[in-house]
N, C-alpha and C positions, 0 to 999 in steps of 0.2 A: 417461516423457516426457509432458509436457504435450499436448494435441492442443487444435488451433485452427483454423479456416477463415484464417487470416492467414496470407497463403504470402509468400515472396519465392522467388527464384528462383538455384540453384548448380547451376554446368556444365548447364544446359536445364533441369535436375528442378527440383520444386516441394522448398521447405521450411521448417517452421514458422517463423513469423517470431520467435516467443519465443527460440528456437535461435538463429537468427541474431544474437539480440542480445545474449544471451549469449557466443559467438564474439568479438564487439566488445568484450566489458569485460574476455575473455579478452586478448586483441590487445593489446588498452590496457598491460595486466598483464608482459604477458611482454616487448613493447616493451622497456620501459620498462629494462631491466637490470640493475632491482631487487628483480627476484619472488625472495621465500624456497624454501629446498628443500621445504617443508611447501606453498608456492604452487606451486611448479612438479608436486610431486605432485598436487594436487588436480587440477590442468590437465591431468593425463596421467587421472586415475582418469574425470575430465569427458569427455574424447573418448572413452575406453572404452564409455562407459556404453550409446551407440547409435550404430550407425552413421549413423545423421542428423548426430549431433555430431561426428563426425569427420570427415564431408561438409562441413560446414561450417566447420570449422578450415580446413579444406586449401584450399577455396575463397579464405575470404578471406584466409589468409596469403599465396596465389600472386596475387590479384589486388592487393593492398596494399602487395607488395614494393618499388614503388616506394616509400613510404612509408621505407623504412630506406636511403634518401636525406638526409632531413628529419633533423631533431631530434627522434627519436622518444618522447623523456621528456617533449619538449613539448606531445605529444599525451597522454600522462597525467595531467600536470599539468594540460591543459585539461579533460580529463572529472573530474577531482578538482578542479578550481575551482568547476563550477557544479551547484548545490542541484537536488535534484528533478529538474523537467521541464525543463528545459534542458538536464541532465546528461542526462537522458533523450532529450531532444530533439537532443541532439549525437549519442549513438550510432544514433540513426536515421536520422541522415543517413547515416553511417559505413556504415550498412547498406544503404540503397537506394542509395549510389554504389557499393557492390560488390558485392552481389547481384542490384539490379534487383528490383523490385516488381510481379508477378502486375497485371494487368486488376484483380481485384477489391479488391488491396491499396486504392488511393487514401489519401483521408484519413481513411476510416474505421476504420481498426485502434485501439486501446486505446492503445498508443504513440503515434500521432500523435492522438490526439485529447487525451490528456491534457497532452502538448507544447503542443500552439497552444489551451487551455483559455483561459477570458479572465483566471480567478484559479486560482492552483494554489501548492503547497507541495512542499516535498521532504522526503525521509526524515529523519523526525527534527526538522521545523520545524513550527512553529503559526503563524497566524493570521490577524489581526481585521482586521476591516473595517466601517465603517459604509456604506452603500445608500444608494441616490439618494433613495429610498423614505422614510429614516428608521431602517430594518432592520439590525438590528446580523448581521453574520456572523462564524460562527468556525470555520477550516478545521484540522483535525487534519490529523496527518501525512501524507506522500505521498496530496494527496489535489487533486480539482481539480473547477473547477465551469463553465460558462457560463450568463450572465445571459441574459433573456428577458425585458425589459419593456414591456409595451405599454400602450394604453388600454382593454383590458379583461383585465390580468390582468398579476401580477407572478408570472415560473417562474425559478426554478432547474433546471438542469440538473447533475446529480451525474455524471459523467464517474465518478469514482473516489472513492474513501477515506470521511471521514467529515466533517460540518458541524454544527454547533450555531447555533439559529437565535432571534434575538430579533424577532420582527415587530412592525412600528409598524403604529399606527392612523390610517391615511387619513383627512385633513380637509377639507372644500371640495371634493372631488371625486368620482364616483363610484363607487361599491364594485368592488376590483379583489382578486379574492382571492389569497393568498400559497399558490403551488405551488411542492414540491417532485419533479421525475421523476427516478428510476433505473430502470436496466435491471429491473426486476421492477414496477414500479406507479410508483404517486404518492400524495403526505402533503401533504392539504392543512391549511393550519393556519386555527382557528377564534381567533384572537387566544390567543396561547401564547407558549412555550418552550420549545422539542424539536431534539431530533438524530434527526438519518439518516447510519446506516454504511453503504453497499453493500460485499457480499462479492459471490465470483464465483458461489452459490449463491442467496443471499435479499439481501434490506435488511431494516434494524432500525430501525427508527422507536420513539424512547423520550420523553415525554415531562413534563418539569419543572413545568408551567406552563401552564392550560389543554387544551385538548381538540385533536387533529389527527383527522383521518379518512383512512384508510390504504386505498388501493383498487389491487389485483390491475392488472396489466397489461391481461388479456381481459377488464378489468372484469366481471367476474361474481360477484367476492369484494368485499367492503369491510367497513369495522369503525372505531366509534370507539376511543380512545385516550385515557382522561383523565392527567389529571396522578397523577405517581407510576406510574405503565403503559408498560410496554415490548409490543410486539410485532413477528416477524417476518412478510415475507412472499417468497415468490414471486410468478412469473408466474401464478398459475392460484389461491390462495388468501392468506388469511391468516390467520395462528395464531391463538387467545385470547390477549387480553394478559395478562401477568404482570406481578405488580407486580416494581419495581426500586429498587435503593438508588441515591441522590445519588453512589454512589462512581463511576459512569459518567463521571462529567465532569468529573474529576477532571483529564482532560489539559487543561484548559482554563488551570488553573492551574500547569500543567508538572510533571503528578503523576500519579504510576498508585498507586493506593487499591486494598490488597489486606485483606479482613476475611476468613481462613479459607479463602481460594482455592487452587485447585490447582496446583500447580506446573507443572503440564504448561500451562493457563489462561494464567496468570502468564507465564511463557514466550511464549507466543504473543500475548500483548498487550504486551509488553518488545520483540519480533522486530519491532511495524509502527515502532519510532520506530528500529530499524539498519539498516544492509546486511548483506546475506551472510544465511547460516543458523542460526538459532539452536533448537536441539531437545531433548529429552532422553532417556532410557532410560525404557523402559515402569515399571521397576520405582521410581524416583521421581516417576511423572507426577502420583499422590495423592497426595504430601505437599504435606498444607498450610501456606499460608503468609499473616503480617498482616504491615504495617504500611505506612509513605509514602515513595515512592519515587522521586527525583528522576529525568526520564525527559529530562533534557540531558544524565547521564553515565551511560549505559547498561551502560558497562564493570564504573564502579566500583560499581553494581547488583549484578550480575554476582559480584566479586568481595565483594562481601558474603554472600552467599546460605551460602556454609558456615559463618557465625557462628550460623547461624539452625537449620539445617538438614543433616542427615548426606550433603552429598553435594561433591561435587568439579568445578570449572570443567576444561574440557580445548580449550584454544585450537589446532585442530588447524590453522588458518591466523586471519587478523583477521578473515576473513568465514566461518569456519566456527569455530562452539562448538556442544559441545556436555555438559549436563549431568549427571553423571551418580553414581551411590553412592558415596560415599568411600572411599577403601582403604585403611586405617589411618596414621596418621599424612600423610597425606596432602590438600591443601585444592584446589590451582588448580595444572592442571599448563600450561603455556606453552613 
């Protein structure tokens, strides 16, 4: 179970808000009176898992009862109509009308801030944008930002996911430098073009074009970054940069660029453009794998992978896959 400071609140007790919202897309799910027996097992194996998750089922199924009053497919249908943070932003609501939100919840939890972001993407979507500034932006997947511009400084705030950044060069006015903040530091950029991913561990600041400077949270670390350089950091340091291949940004063109990567790798950067789980068995996580991978049909990815490779798709629900050694005669099991 995940552990988070983001509490909401079932039968008086505190509980993780990640939980809860989980619960909600369960809800959604079973509503709907069209969950598979392979869905309705997950649902059952999901409350097993901890008793928090089971507190939480029961919660909001007894307080939402009214709810199967309503159209309750209509309520699926609406959480499967809208992209990203909206989709996200509906089941949050879902959750603080039937849970109730702790004092400290407010609007700072990760869910609602990626909701009311001022640009943001959803899973599986890209993009652009040009800046008041002149600055081209490019949002990768579930991912979201707020703007900061003032007259002495233009900042991004990274909320979540990943951005790819073109900064223009200010004329006629005075020097206002181009920041990037995530929860781990800030990349400030020296006339360039670089990407910052935040994970829930570091950010990656990698850079195309020009030089970024990459500075620690407790600022006490910092590091330049030239072009062709990738580096990570946390709160408290920052790596050496390592150089990096052009195939980073490959999502930019609606492409995941694999040269020799690991399948387990692979996997895991295939998982931020779907929903659900996508994983595989220890013993294929080294096999490697090339070539260009359209990253709008994630499936049909998916179902290619045993032309290439000894192993076999196992769709054990649409949001759970997982991959794993072939069994003779055997490719994608569903």
């Amino acid at each position: 179970m995940r552990k988070t400071s983001q509490q909401v609140h079932a039968g008086g007790q505190p509980i993780d808000l990640h939980i809860a919202m989980q619960a909600a897309e369960w809800l959604s799910i079973i509503m709907s009176g069209e969950a598979t027996q392979a869905e309705q097992q997950a649902w059952a194996s999901w409350r097993a898992q901890h008793p928090d998750h089971e507190r939480a089922w029961t919660h909001i199924e007894k307080v939402s009862g009214g709810f199967r009053q309503l159209d309750a497919q209509a309520g699926r249908q609406a959480l499967a109509r809208r992209p990203g943070a909206r989709r996200q932003g509906l089941k949050l609501a879902m959750v603080l009308a039937t849970f109730g939100a702790s004092g400290a919840l407010g609007l700072r939890t990760q869910p609602a801030r990626t909701a009311l972001a001022d640009l943001s993407t959803g899973v599986g979507q890209r993009r652009e944008l040009l800046l008041a500034d002149g600055s081209r932006l490019h949002l990768n997947t579930d991912s979201a930002v707020n703007l900061h511009y003032s007259a002495s400084e233009r900042r991004l705030e990274l909320v979540r996911g990943e951005v790819f950044i073109t900064t223009a060069q200010e004329h006629g006015r005075p020097y206002r430098p181009f920041l990037v903040d995530t929860m781990h530091g800030q990349a400030k950029a020296l006339g360039t073009r670089y990407s910052v991913r935040q994970e829930d561990t570091h950010t990656v600041v990698a850079v195309e074009q020009g030089t970024v400077r990459a500075t620690a949270r407790d600022g006490h670390a910092s590091r330049l970054i030239e072009a062709g350089q990738g580096a990570s950091m946390t709160a408290q340091r920052v790596d050496a940069a390592q150089a990096v291949s052009s195939d980073i940004w490959g999502w930019r063109q609606g492409l995941l660029l694999a040269d020799g990567m690991p399948l387990g790798d692979f996997l895991r950067q295939l998982g931020r453009y779907r929903h659900g789980l996508l994983g595989c068995d220890d013993g294929v996580a080294g096999l490697r794998i090339s070539g260009v991978f359209p990253l709008q049909d994630t499936e049909a990815v998916l179902l290619s992978l045993p032309n290439s490779l000894p192993v076999q798709i196992h769709f054990r629900t649409r949001f759970w896959v997982r991959v794993q050694a072939r069994a003779v005669g055997l490719r994608a099991a569903r």
